[in-house]
N, C-alpha and C positions, 0 to 999 in steps of 0.2 A: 153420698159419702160425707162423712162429719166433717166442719169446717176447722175445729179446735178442739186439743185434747188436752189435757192435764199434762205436764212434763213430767211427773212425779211417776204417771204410770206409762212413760216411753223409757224403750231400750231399741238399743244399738244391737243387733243378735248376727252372731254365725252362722248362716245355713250351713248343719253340718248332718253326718245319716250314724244313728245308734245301731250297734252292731250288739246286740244283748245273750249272743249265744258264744264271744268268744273273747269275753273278759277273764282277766286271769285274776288269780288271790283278790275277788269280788270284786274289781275295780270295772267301773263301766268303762266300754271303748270308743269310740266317737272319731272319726274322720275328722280331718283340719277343717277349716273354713271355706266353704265352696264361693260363696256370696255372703251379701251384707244384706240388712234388711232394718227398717224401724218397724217395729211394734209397738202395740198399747192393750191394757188389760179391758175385758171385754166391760162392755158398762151393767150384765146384768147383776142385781145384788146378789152377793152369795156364791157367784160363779171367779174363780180362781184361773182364767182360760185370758191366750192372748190372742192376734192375730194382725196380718200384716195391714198398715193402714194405708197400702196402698190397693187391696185386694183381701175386703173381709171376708171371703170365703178362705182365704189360706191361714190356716190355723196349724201347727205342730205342735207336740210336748215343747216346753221351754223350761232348761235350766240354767244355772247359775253354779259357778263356783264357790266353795265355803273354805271358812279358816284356816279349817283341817288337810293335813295332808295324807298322801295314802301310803300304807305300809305293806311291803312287798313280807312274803313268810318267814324268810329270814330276817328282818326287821328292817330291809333298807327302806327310808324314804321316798318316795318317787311323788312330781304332780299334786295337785290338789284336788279333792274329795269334791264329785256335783252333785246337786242338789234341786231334785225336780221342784219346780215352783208349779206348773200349772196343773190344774185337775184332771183327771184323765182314769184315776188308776193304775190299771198295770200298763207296762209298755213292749212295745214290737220292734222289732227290726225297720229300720228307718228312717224318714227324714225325722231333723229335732233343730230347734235353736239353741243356742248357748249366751245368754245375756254376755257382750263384750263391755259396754257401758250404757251408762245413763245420759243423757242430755243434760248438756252446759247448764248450770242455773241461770245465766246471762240472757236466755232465751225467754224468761221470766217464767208466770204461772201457767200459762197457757199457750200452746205452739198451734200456731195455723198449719195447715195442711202445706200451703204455696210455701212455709217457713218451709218445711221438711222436705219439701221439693227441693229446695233452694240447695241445703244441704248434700243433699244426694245428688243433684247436678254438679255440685264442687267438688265433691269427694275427690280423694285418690284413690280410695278404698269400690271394688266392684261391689256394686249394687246391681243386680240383676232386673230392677228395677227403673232403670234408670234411661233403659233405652225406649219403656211406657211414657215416661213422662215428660224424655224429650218430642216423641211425640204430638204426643196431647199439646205441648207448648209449643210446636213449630220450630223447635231452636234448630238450626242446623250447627250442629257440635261438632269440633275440631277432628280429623280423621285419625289422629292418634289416639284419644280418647276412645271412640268410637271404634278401632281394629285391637284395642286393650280389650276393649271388652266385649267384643265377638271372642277374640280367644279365650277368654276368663269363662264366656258362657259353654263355647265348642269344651271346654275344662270340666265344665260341669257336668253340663247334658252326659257326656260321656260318662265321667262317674260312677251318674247315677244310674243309666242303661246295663252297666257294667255289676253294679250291685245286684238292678234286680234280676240281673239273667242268674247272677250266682243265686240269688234267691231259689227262684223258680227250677236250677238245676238242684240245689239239695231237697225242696222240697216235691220232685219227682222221683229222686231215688231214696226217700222214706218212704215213697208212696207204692213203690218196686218191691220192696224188701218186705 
């Protein structure tokens, strides 16, 4: 795994799951925040693609918020307009990130991995990550922390279990009919 990344191409992201079949007046739908995650853009030239640096095989769509806001038919404003950033194409029903922030500039041009660790170990913010890295570092971490976020995870897993059974039941009864 890379020792140093660019802070320019780290984000703070949402794991959150795109629901692409049940937006209304064209607006995309997306689930809250399940977990936190950093990311960074991948290093090959020309590729547009992020993925977690704690685990580069996990890679989702990633967007970002824009200026714009959205307009419901009758003209009321609502939320802000997102904006896929990474390459992919068309998109599925599913996991997705949502850029929340960029990294401090204080952390200067380049952030070590053990910095990002550091980070995610202090959070108050659930990193689903974060129980990997305690880990790998032996820390025995406070049990408050640490029953925060078995529930934050038992929050998630569930979620997303609960998603794809809805999945898998609409896409049996298309397959019915």
């Amino acid at each position: 795994m890379e020792n140093k990344f660019k802070r320019e191409d780290l984000y703070v992201v949402g794991l959150r799951f795109y629901d692409k079949d049940h937006g209304k007046d064209g607006a995309l739908v997306f689930s809250d925040n399940l977990s936190y995650l950093i990311v960074t853009k991948s290093k090959v030239e020309g590729n547009n693609n992020y993925y977690n640096v704690f685990d580069k095989k996990e890679t989702y769509p990633l967007f970002k918020r824009t200026n714009y806001a959205n307009y419901r038919s009758n003209g009321e404003a609502y939320g802000t307009k997102m904006e896929l950033v990474s390459d992919g194409g068309f998109l599925e029903t599913g996991p997705c990130w949502l850029v929340q922030e960029q990294l401090p500039e204080e952390l200067g041009d380049e952030v070590s991995l053990k910095t990002l660790e550091d980070l995610v170990l202090k959070s108050d913010k659930y990193f689903k990550d974060r129980e990997i890295i305690a880990k790998k570092r032996n820390i025995i971490k406070g049990l408050k922390t640490h029953y925060k976020d078995l529930e934050n995870k038992r929050i998630m897993d569930k979620f997303f279990d609960e998603q794809y059974k809805e999945l898998n039941n609409e896409n049996n009864k298309k397959l019915v009919k």
